[in-house]
N, C-alpha and C positions, 0 to 999 in steps of 0.2 A: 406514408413517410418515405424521405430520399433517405437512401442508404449514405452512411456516414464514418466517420471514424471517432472512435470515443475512446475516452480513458478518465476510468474511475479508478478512484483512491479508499480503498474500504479494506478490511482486516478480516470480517465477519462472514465465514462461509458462507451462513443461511442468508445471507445479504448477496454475497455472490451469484449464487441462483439465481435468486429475485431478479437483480439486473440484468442477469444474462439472456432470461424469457422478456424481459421488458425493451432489453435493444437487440434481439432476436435479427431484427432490418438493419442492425449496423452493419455497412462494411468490413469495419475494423474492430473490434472489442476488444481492449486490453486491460484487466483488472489488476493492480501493485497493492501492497498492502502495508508500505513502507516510506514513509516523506521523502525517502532518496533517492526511490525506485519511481516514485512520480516525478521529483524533479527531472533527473535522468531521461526518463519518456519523454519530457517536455523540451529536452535540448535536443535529443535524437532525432524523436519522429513532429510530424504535423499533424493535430489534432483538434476537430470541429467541434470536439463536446470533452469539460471535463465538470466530472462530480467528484465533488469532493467531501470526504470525513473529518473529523477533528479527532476523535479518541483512535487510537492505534496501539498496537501490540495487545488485543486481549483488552486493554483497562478501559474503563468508564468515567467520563466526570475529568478528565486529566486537564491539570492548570498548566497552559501552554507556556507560563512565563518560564516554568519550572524543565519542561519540558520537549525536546526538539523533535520528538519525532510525529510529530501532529499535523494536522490538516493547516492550522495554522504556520506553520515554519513554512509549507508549500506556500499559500497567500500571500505573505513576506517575500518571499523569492520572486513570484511573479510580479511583487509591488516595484518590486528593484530590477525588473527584467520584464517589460512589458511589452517586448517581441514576441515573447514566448505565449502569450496567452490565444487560448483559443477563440472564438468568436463567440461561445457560450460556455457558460460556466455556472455549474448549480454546487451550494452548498447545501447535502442532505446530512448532516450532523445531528442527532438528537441531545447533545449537549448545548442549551442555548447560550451559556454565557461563552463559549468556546465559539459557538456559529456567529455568534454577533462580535469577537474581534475579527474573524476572517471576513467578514463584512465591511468592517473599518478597515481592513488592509486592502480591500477589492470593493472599493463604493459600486453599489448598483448593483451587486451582483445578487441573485436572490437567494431566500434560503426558503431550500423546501423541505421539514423533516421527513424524514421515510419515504423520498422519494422513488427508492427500488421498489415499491409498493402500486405504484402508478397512477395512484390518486392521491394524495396527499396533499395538503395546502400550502401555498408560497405566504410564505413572510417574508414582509420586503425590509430593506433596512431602516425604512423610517418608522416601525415599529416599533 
């Protein structure tokens, strides 16, 4: 694997690990845990890989309509600012009705649950 620069979007310690031994090869690793703190990364710096969460601060299940600080609010921002996006982008969200609108805000993009796991399966959006 070429060394790269990534920036994942996850809340969940024991997730943090996970990804940290699984892009071990990255250049760059930066982990936010916050839809502001991703967008912000996203205006800052240039970045070749982002994964992205949906549930944030601790909660589970969170209705993004409801909600701003979600993986989905990040997906909306890049829908409307699509300079910013990096050349891949994984949604690993274990919320699927939350992973399949950030899906509809980011056509094509795939969703792989438990991807810090590094086997885990892609759902595509035409699922």
């Amino acid at each position: 694997m070429s060394a790269c620069r990534i920036l994942i979007l996850e809340d969940c310690p024991h997730r943090h690990t996970a990804f940290k031994r699984l892009f071990a090869h990255a250049k760059v690793l930066k982990i936010v845990d916050t839809a502001k703190d991703c967008i912000d990364q996203l205006i800052n710096e240039n970045w070749d890989e982002l994964y992205l969460d949906h549930d944030l601060g601790g909660e589970t299940f969170v209705d993004s309509t409801t909600n701003g600080n979600t993986g989905y609010a990040v997906a909306c921002w890049l829908e409307e600012n699509p300079g910013y996006k990096p050349p891949k982008i994984v949604i690993h969200s274990l919320n699927p009705s939350g992973a399949h609108r950030m899906q509809q805000a980011l056509p094509g993009v795939p969703w792989i649950p438990g991807a810090w796991l590094g086997t885990a399966v892609l759902i595509s959006d035409k699922d």
